[in-house]
C-alpha positions as a Markdown table, in Angstrom:
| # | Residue | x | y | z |
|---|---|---|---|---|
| 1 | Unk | -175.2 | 37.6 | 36.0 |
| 2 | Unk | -175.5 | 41.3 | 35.1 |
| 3 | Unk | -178.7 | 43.1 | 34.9 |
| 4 | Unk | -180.0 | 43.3 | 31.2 |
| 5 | Unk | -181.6 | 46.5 | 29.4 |
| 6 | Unk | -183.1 | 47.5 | 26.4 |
| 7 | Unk | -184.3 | 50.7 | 25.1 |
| 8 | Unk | -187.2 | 49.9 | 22.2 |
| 9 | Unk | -188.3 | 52.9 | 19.9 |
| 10 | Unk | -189.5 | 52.4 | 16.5 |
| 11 | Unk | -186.3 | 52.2 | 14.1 |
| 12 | Unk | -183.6 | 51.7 | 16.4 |
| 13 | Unk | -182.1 | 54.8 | 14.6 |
| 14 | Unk | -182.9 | 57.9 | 17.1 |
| 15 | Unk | -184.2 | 57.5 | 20.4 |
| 16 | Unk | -183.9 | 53.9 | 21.4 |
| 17 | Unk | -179.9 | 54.0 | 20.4 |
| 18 | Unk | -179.8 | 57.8 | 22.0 |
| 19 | Unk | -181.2 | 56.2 | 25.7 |
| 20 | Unk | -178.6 | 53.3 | 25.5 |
| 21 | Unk | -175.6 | 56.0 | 24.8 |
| 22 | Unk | -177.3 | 57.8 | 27.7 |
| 23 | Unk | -178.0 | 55.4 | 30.0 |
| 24 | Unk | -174.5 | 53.5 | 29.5 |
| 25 | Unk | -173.0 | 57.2 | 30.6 |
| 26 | Unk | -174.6 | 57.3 | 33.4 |
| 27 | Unk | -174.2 | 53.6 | 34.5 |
| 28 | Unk | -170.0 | 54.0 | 33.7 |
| 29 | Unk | -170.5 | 57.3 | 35.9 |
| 30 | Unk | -172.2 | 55.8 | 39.0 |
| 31 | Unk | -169.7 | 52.5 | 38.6 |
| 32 | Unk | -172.5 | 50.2 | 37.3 |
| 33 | Unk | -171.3 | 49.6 | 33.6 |
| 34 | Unk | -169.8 | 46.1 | 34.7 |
| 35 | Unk | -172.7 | 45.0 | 36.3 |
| 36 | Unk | -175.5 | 46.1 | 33.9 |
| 37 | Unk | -176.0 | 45.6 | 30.4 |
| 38 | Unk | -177.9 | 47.8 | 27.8 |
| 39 | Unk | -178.6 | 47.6 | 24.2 |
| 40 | Unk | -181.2 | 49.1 | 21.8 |
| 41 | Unk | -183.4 | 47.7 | 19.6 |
| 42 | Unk | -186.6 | 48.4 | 17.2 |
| 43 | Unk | -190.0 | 47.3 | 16.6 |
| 44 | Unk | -189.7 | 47.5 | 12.9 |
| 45 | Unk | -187.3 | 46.1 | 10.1 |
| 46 | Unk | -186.9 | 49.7 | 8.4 |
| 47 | Unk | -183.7 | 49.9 | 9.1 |
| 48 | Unk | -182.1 | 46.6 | 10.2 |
| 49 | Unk | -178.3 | 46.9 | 9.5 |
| 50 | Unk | -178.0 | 50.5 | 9.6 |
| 51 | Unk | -176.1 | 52.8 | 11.8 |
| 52 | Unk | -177.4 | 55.5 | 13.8 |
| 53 | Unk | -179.3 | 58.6 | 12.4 |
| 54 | Unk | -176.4 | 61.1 | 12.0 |
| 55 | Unk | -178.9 | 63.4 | 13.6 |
| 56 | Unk | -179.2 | 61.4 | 16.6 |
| 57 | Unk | -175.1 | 60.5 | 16.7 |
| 58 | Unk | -174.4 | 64.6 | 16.1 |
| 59 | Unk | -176.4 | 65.6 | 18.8 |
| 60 | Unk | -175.0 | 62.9 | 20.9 |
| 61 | Unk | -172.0 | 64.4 | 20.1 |
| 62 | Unk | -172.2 | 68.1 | 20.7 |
| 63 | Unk | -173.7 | 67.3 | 24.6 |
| 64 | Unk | -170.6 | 65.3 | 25.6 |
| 65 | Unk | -171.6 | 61.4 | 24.6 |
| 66 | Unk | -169.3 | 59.3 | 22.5 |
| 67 | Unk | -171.9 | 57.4 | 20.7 |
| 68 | Unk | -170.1 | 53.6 | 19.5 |
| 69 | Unk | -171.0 | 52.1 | 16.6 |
| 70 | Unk | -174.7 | 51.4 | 16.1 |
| 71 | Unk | -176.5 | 48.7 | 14.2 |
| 72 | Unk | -180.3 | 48.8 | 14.4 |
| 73 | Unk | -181.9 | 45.2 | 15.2 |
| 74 | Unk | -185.5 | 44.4 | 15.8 |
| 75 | Unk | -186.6 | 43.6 | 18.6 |
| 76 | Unk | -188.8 | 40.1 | 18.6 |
| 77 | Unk | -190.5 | 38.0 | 21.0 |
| 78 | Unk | -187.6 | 35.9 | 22.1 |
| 79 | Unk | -185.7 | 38.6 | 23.0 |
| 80 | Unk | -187.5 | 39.1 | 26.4 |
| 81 | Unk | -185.8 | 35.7 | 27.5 |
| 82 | Unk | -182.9 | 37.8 | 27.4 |
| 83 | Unk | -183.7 | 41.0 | 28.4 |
| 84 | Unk | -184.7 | 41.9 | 32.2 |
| 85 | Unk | -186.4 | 45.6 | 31.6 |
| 86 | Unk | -188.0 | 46.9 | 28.4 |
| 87 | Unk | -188.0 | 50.1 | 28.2 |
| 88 | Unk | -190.4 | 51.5 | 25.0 |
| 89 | Unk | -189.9 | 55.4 | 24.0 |
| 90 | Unk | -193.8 | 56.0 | 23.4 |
| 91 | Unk | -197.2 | 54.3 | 24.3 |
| 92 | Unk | -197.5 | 52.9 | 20.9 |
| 93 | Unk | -193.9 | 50.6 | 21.0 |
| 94 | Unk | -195.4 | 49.9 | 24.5 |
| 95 | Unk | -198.6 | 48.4 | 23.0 |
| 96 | Unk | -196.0 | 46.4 | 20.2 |
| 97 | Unk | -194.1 | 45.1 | 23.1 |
| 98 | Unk | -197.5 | 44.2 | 25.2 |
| 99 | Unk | -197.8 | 42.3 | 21.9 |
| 100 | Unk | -194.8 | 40.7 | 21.5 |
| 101 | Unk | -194.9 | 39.2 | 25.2 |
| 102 | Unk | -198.2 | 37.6 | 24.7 |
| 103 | Unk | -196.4 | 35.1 | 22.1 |
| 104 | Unk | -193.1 | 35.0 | 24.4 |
| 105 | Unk | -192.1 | 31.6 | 26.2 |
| 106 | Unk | -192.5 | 33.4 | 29.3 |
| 107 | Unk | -195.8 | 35.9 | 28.6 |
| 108 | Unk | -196.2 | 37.0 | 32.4 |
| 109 | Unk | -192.5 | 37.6 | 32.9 |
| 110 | Unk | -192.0 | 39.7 | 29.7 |
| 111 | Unk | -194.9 | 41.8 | 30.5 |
| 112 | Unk | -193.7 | 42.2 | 33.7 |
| 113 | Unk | -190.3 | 43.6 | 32.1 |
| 114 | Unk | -191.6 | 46.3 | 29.9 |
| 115 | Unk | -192.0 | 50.0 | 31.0 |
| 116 | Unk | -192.1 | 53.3 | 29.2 |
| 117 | Unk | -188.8 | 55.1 | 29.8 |
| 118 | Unk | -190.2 | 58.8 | 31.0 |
| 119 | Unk | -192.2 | 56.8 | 33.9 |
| 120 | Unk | -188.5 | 57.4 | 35.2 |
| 121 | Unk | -189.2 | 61.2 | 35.4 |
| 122 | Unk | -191.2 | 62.2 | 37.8 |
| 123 | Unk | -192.1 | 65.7 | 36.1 |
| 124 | Unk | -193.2 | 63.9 | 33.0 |
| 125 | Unk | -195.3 | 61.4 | 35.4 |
| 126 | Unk | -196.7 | 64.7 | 36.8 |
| 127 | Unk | -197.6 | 66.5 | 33.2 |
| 128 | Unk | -199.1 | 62.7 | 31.9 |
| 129 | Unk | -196.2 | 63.1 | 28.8 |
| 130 | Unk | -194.7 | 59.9 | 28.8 |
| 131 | Unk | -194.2 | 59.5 | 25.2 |
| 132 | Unk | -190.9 | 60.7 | 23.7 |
| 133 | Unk | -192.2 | 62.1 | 20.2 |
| 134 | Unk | -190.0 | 60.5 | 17.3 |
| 135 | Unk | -188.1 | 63.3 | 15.9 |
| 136 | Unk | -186.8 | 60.8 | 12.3 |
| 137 | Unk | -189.0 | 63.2 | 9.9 |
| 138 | Unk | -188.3 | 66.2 | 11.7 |
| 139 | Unk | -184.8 | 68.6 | 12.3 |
| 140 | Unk | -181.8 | 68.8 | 14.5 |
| 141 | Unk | -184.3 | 70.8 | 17.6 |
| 142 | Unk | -186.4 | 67.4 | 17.8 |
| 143 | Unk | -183.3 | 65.6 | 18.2 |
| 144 | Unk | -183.0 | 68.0 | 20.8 |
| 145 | Unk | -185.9 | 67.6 | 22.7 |
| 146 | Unk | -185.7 | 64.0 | 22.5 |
| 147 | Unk | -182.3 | 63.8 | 24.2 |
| 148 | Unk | -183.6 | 66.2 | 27.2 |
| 149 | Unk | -186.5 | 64.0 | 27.9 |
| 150 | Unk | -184.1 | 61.0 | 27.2 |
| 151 | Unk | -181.4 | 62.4 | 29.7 |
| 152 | Unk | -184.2 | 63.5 | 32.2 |
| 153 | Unk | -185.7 | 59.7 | 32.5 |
| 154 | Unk | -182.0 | 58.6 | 32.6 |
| 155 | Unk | -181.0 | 60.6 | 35.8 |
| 156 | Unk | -182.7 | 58.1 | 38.0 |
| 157 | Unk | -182.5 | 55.1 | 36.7 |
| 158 | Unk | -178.7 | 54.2 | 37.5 |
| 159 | Unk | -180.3 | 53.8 | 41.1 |
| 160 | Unk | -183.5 | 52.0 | 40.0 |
| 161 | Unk | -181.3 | 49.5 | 38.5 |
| 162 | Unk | -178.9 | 49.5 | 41.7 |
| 163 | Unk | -181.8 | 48.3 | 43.7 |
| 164 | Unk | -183.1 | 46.0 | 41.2 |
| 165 | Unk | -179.7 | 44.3 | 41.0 |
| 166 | Unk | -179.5 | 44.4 | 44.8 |
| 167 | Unk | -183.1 | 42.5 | 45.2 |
| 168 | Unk | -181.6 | 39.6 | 43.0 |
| 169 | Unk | -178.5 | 38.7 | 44.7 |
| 170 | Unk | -179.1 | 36.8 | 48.0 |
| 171 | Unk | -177.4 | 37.9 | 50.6 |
């Protein structure tokens, strides 16, 4: 049974759909892509249905990624019964997931799932800037920015997930 993860931001139109492009790079890079699963979702309905911000895909794009096809879901309560790490984008889809898991069949075990993405990077950790600032109502630099902190919380996780993986398979 592979290891299931998915990225939460706000839309499911920027940053949550940029860390699954990312993530699934580096998990195909470090031979993991067959053994973990990621996905994306959001915590609103905005934009249900729709396709990536073509900021988002374009700077995707220009830094090497081949962004699939993207349709934004929500992201609801009886999704943690499929999901084994929940990672939000900022504190406030990380208080909207605390939320969620309080009505979940399983409230302990989909708390225990969720964690905010830049808790992966240890320089962020060190500067107390775990949020990854939505960059939907401002220009292609934002888009930027949020890729570099996306990338940077990215780098380790492969191996996080390696171990996690490893800890459920008896031996």
């Amino acid at each position: 049974m592979p290891l299931r993860v998915c990225f939460v931001c706000t839309g499911n139109i920027c940053r949550s759909p940029m860390g699954e492009v990312v993530l699934s790079a580096r998990l195909a890079e470090a031979g993991l892509a067959d053994l973990i699963v990621v996905d994306s979702a959001g915590t609103g309905s905005w934009h249900v249905g729709k396709d990536m911000d073509p900021r988002a895909r374009a700077t995707l794009v220009a830094h090497g990624y081949d962004p699939a096809a993207h349709v934004a879901k929500q992201f609801g309560a009886e999704d943690f019964a499929t999901r084994d790490v929940v990672l939000a984008l900022d504190s406030g889809h990380l208080s909207r997931l605390r939320e969620l898991a309080g009505t979940a069949d399983d409230p302990d075990a989909a708390a225990a799932s969720i964690e905010l993405l830049r808790s992966h990077d240890a320089v962020a950790v060190a500067a107390g800037d775990l949020d990854v600032p939505d960059p939907y109502y401002d220009e292609l630099p934002a888009f930027e920015q949020a890729l570099r902190e996306v990338e940077s919380a990215c780098a380790r996780l492969p191996d996080v997930l390696r171990e996690r993986l490893e800890s459920r398979v008896p031996l």
